[in-house]
Wavefront OBJ file of the C-alpha trace (Angstrom):
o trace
v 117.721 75.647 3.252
v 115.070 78.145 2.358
v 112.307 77.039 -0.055
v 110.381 79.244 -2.203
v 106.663 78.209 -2.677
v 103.765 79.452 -4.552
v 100.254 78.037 -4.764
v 97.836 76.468 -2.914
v 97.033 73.011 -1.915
v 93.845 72.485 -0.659
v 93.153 70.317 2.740
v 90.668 68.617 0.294
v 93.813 67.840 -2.115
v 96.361 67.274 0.792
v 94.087 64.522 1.991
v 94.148 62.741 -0.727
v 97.991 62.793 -0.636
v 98.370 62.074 3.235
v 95.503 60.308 5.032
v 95.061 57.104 3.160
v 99.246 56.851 4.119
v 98.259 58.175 7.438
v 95.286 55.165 8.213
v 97.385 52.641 6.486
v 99.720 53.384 9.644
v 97.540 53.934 12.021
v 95.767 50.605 11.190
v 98.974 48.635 11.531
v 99.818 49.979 14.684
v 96.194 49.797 16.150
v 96.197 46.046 14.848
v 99.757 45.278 16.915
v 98.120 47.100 20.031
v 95.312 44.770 20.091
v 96.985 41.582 19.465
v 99.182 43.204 22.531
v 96.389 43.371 24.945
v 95.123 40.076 23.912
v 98.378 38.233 24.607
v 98.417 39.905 27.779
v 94.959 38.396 28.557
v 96.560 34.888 28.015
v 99.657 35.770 30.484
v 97.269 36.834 32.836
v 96.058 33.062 33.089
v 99.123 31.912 34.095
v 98.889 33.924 37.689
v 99.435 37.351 39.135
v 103.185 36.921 39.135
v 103.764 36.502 35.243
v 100.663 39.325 34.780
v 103.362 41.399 37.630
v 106.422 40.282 35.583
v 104.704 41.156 31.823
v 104.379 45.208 32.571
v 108.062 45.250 32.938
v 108.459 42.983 29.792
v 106.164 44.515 27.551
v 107.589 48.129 28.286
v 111.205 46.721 28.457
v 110.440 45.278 24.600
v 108.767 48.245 23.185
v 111.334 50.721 24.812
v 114.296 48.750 22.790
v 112.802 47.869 19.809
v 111.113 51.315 19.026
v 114.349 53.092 19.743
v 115.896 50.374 17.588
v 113.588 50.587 14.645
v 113.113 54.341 14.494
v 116.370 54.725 12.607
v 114.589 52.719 9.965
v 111.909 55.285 9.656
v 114.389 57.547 7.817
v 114.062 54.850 4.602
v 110.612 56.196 3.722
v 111.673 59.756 3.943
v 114.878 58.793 1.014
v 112.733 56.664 -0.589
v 109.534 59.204 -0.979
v 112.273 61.417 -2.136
v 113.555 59.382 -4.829
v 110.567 57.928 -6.328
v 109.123 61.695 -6.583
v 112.127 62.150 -8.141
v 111.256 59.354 -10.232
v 114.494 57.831 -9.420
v 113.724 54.545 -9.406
v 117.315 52.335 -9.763
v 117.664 54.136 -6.179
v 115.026 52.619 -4.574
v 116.335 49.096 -4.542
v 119.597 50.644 -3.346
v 118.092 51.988 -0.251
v 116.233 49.183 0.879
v 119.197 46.856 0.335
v 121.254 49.452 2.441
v 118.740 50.034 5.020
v 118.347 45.466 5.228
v 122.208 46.461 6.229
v 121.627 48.722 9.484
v 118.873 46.235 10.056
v 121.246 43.789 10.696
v 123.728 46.043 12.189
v 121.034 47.205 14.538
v 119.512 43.839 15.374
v 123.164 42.650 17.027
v 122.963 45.120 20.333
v 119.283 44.580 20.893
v 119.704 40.446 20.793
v 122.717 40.936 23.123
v 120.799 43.207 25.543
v 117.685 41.052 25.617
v 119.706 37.907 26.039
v 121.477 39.447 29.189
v 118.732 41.265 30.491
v 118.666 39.096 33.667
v 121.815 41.032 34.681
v 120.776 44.362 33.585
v 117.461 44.229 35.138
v 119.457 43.092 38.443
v 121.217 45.718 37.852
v 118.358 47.804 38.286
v 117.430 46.594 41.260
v 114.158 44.758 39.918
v 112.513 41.862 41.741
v 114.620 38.692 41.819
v 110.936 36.811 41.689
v 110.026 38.639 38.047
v 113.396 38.454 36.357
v 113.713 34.599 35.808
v 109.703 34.828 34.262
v 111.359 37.641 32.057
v 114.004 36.195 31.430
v 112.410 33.420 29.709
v 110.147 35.494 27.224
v 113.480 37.270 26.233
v 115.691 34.079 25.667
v 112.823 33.005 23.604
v 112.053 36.868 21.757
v 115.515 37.479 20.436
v 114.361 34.628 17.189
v 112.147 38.023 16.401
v 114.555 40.730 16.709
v 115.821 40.318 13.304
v 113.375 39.845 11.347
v 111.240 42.883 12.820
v 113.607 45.004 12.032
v 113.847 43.710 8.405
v 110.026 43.666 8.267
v 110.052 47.761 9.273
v 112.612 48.550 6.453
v 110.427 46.769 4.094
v 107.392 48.684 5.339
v 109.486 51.617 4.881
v 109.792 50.919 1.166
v 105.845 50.277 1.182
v 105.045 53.488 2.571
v 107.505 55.709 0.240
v 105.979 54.136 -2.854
v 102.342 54.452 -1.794
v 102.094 50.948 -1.430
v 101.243 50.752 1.956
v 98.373 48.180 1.266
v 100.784 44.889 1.998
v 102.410 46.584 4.921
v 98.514 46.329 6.670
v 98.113 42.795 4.707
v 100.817 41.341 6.050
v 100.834 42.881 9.488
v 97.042 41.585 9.878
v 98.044 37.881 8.503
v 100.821 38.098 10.557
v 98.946 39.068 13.773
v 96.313 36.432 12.857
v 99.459 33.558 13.326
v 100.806 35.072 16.388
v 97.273 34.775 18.323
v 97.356 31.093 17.364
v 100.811 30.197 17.638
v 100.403 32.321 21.244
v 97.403 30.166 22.522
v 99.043 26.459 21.336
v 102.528 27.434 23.125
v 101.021 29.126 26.172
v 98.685 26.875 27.451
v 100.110 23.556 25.884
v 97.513 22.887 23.063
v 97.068 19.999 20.155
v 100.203 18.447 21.606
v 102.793 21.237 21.782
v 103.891 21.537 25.653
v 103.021 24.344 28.055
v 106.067 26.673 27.334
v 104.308 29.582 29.379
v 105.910 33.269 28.677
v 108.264 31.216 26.679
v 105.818 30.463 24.709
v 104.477 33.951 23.606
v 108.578 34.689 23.046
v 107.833 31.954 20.469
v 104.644 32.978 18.984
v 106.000 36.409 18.171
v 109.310 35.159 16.460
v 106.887 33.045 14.159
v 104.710 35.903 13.796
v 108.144 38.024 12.753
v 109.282 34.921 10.272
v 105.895 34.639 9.154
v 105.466 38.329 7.937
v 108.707 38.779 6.515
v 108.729 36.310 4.470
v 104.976 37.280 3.041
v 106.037 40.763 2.330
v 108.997 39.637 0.518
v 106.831 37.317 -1.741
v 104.290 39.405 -2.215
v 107.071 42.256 -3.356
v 108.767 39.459 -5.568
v 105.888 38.617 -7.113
v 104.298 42.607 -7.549
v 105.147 43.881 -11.316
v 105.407 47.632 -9.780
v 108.060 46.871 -7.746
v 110.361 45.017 -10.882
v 111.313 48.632 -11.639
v 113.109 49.093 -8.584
v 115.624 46.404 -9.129
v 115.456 45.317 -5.388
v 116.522 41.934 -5.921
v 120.284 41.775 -7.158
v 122.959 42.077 -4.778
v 124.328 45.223 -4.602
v 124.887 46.069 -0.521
v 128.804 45.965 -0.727
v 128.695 48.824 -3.025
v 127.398 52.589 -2.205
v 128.292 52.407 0.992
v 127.259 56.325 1.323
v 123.959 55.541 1.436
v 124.386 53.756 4.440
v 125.932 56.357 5.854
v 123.249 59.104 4.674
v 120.391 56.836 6.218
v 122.452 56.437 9.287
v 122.872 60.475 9.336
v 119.009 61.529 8.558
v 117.918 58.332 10.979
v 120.462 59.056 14.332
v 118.745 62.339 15.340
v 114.841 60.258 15.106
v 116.534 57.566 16.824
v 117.780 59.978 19.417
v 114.728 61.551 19.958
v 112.736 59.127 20.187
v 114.738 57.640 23.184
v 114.969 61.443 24.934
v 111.105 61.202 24.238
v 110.435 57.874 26.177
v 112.724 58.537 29.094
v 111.206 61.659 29.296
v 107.880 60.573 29.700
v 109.330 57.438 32.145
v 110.612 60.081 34.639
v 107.442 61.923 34.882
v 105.758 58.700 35.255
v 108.339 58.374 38.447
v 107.575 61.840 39.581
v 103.468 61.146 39.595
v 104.379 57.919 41.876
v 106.533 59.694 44.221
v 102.899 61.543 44.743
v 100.899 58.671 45.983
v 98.403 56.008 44.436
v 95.447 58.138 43.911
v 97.990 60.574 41.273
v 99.199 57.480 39.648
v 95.709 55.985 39.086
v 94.044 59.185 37.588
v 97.379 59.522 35.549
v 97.224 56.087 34.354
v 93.763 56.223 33.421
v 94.704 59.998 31.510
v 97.614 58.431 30.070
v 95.351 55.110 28.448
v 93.435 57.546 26.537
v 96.708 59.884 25.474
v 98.196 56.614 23.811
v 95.155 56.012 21.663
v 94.973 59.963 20.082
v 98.795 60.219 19.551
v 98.775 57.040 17.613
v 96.757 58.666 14.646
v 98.984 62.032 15.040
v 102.100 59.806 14.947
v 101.169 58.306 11.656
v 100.080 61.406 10.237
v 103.458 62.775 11.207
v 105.395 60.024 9.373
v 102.393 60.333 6.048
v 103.669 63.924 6.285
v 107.136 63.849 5.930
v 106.690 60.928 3.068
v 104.533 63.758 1.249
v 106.520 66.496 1.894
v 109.682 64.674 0.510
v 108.266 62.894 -2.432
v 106.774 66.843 -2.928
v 110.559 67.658 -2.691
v 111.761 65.325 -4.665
v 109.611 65.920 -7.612
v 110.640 69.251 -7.728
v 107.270 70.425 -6.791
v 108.266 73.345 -4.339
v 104.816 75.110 -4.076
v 103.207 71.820 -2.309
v 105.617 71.055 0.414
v 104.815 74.180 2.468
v 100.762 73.543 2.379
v 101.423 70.074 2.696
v 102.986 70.709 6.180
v 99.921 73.240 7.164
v 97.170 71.162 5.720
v 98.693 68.165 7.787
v 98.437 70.516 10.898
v 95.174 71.473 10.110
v 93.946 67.331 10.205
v 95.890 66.573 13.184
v 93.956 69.745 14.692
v 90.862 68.833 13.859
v 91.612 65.358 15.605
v 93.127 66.879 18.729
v 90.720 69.132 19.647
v 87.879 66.579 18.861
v 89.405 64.096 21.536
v 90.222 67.187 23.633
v 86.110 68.220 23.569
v 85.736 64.631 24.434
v 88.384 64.762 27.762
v 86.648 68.079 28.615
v 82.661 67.157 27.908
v 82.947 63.415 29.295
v 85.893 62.911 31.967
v 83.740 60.546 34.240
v 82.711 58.390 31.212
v 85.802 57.612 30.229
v 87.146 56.805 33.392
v 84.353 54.744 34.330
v 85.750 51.777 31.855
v 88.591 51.752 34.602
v 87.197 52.741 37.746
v 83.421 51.750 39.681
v 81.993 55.672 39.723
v 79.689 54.260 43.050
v 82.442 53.408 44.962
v 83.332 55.873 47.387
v 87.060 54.590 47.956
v 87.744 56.366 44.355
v 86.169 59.704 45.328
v 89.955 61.366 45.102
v 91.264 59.389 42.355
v 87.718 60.257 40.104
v 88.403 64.287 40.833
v 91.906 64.065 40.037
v 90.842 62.455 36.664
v 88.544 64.676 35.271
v 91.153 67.951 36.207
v 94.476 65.899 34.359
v 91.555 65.230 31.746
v 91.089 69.132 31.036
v 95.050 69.843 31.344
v 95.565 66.670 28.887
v 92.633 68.473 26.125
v 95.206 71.386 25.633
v 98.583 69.469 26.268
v 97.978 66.950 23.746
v 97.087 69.426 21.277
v 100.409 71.518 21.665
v 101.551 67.833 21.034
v 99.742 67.139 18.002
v 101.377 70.792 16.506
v 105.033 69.224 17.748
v 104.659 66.224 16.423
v 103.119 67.006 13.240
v 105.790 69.795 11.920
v 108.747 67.358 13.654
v 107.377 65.182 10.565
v 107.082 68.030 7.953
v 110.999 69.200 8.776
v 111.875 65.358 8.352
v 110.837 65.523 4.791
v 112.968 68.274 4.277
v 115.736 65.742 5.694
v 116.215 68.317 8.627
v 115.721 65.620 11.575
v 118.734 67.023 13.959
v 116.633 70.198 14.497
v 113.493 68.468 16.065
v 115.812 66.451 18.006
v 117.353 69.514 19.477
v 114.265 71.393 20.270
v 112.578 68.249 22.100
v 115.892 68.089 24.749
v 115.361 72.232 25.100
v 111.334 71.829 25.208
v 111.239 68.566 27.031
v 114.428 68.368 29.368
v 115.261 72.149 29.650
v 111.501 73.172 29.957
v 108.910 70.900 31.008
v 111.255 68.742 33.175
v 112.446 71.644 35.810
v 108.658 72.999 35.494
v 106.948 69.659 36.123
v 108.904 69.284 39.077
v 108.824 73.106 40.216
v 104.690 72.878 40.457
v 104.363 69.702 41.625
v 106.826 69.620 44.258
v 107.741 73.544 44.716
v 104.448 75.041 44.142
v 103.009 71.308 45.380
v 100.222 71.544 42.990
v 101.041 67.760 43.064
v 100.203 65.951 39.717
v 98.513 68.911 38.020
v 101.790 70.432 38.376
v 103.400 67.833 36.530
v 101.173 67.749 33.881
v 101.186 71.707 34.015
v 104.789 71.275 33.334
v 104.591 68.553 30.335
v 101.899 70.758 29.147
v 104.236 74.044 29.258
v 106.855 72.119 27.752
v 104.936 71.047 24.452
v 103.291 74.296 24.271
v 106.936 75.899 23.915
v 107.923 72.948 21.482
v 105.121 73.715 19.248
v 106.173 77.439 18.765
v 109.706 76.574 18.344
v 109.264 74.461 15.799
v 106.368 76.305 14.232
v 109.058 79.163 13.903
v 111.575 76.572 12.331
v 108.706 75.356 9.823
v 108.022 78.690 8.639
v 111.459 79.787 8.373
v 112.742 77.141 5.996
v 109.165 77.585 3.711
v 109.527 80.949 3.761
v 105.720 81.570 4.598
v 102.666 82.540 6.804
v 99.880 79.950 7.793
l 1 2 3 4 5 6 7 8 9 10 11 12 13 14 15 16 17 18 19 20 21 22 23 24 25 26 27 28 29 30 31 32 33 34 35 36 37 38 39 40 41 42 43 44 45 46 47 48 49 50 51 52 53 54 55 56 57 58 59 60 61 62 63 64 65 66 67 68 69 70 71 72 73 74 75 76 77 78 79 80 81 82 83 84 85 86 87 88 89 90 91 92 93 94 95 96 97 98 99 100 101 102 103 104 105 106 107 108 109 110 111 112 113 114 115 116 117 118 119 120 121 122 123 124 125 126 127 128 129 130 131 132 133 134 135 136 137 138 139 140 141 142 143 144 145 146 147 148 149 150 151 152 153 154 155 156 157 158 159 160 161 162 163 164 165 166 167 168 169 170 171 172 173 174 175 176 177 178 179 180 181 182 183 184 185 186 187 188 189 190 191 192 193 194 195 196 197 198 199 200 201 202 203 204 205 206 207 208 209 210 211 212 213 214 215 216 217 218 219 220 221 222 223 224 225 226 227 228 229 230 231 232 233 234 235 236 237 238 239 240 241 242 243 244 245 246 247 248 249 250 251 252 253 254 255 256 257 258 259 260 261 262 263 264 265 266 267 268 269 270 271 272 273 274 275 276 277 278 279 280 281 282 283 284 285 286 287 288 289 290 291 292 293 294 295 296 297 298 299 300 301 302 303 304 305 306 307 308 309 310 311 312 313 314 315 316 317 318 319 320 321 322 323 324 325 326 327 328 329 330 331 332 333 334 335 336 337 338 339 340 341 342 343 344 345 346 347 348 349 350 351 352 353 354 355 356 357 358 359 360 361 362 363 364 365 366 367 368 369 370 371 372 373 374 375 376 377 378 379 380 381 382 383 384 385 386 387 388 389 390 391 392 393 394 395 396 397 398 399 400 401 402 403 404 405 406 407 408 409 410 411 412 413 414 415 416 417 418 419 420 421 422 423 424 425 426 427 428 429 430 431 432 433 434 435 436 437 438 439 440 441 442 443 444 445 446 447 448 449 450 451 452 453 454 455
């Protein structure tokens, strides 16, 4: 699928278009980070054993539910499309199909979260931990539903540049977990001490709770009556399913290649020694909070590029794409300055610069810090043209190109310098960072194939 464009569209113009979607995003995900750490702070009341035990259930949660959800994500792409298109009867139809894999999806994820006693025993996890996790998940599984509702009706939000209620109801929402959270904790105004149960609780109301604001605030919204999302209609157009399913599989995919990817190297910097996994948690702290702006941007990208698409307007999509690149460049090598100019700043939020015992683990930072300026730049390129091709509906190429960059490339290298070479953890971040670099140009190449143009 080649696309002929002419014109220009200015960064000025592409903004306009792309980073009010991209904050919007960026907001909501910020907003569900910090009510995150804040819970955590509770847990951490309750004793060193649930703080031990809530690492492997936070990262357990997000791991299944992200992989879950980012099938979903596809919605916004067919929805930009259609309301470029100005095809608005289509609209409902989507979101009706895509509350259908919501459901469909929502069935494995309770069952694995109600068993994950088992599985974690399985996995040879601490037979302390798993009855304290066990308990948050028996508990969580009230909120896997309705999450994944809520993120198909965000999807329609985003697509129809009404991303406004997805950040009002995700901050309301937020708002009821913290005090739901604290009451069913700690035992408060009556309610009993339910412990990690009780933050299991807290987020299912927050889940209930947002849903159900989003859908009245979309009931009651006049500029959503034109896309008839109200009667019944799932049992019918069953292709639609089926083409969300299709475009959605290979993000899904990905995604899950992505975080098991990035798991193993975390396994690879422990097999190193404390001091590596320290500086490389400290490194890796800061890498979550610039990828979370690039990640929206990617999805804001392949909303504009589709809804460019689908209006027929063929000379935007390919500057849309570069003028995206050219934000989430500006961004990367603004926090890359910052992991180059200020290394020991930044790591002195998590370690006591005086101290002598973190001598090692100090040098070690402020060396990953200089590999991580330039590695999460080749990321930013990756990600942001993995969300460009997605608005063209090509999502099985990206997929494709992060087993060969990730798996194929930075895996074998990570491991060849760290362990071959034993450059120790620069060598697997030397690797990750070879890896992306290679991505970047692959799918650069793949970007400027299907536009059928130069930067």
């Amino acid at each position: 699928m080649n696309v002929a464009m002419t014109g220009q569209l200015t960064l000025k113009q592409a903004s306009k278009k792309i980073v009010p979607l991209a904050l919007t995003m960026a907001g909501t995900q910020f907003i569900n980070v910090a009510s995150s750490f804040l819970c955590m702070i509770m847990l951490a009341h309750l004793g060193r054993q649930v703080l031990a035990a809530s690492a492997l259930m936070i990262s357990t949660q997000i791991t299944v539910m992200v992989i879950g959800m980012s099938i979903l994500f596809s919605l916004s792409l067919l929805i930009g499309h259609a309301y470029g298109a100005k095809n608005f009867a289509a609209i409902g139809q989507f979101l009706q199909q895509g509350w259908t894999l919501a459901v469909l999806i929502s069935i494995p994820i309770i069952l694995i979260f109600w068993f994950i006693g088992p599985i974690l025993k399985t996995f040879g996890q601490s037979p302390a931990l798993i009855p304290i996790i066990t308990q948050y998940f028996h508990a969580y599984v009230w909120a896997v539903l309705p999450f994944q509702l809520s993120v198909a009706t965000q999807q329609l939000c985003y697509g129809t540049h009404q991303q406004r209620l997805a950040i009002i109801t995700s901050s309301c929402s937020v708002s009821a977990l913290l005090v739901v959270a604290y009451l069913l904790i700690f035992g408060q105004l009556g309610f009993p001490p339910l412990g990690v149960a009780g933050l299991g609780y807290a987020v299912s109301v927050q889940a209930w709770f947002g849903l159900i604001l989003m859908t009245v605030l979309l009931y009651q919204r006049e500029n959503f009556k034109e896309f008839n999302l109200w009667p019944y209609r799932a049992h019918k157009n069953l292709a639609i399913l089926r083409q969300i399913f299709k475009i959605g599989w290979p993000m899904s995919l990905q995604m899950m290649i992505e975080m098991i990817f990035f798991f193993v190297l975390a396994m690879m910097v422990g097999w190193i020694g404390a001091n590596a996994l320290a500086a490389s948690q400290i490194v890796n702290q800061y890498l979550f909070l610039t990828v979370v702006p690039v990640f929206a941007l990617s999805q804001a990208c392949g909303i504009a590029v589709g809804q460019a698409k689908g209006a027929g307007q063929l000379h935007e999509i390919k500057n849309l794409g570069y003028a995206s690149l050219r934000i989430a460049l500006i961004w990367a090598l603004t926090a890359g300055l910052a992991f180059v100019l200020f290394p020991k700043l930044l790591a002195s939020f998590y370690l006591n610069m005086a101290d002598p015992a973190n001598a090692i683990t100090i040098r070690l930072v402020i060396w990953l810090f200089f590999i991580a300026a330039f590695a999460q730049t080749f990321d930013a390129v990756r990600n942001i043209m993995t969300g460009a091709l997605r608005g063209l509906f090509d999502t099985q190429f990206p997929m494709y190109m992060g087993i060969v960059a990730l798996w194929l490339i930075a895996l074998p290298l990570a491991y060849l310098f760290a362990f071959g070479f034993q450059w120790g953890v620069f060598g697997v971040s030397l690797g990750a960072a070879a890896g992306m670099f290679a991505g970047a140009l692959i799918i650069l190449y793949r970007w400027r194939k299907l536009t059928g143009g130069d930067f």
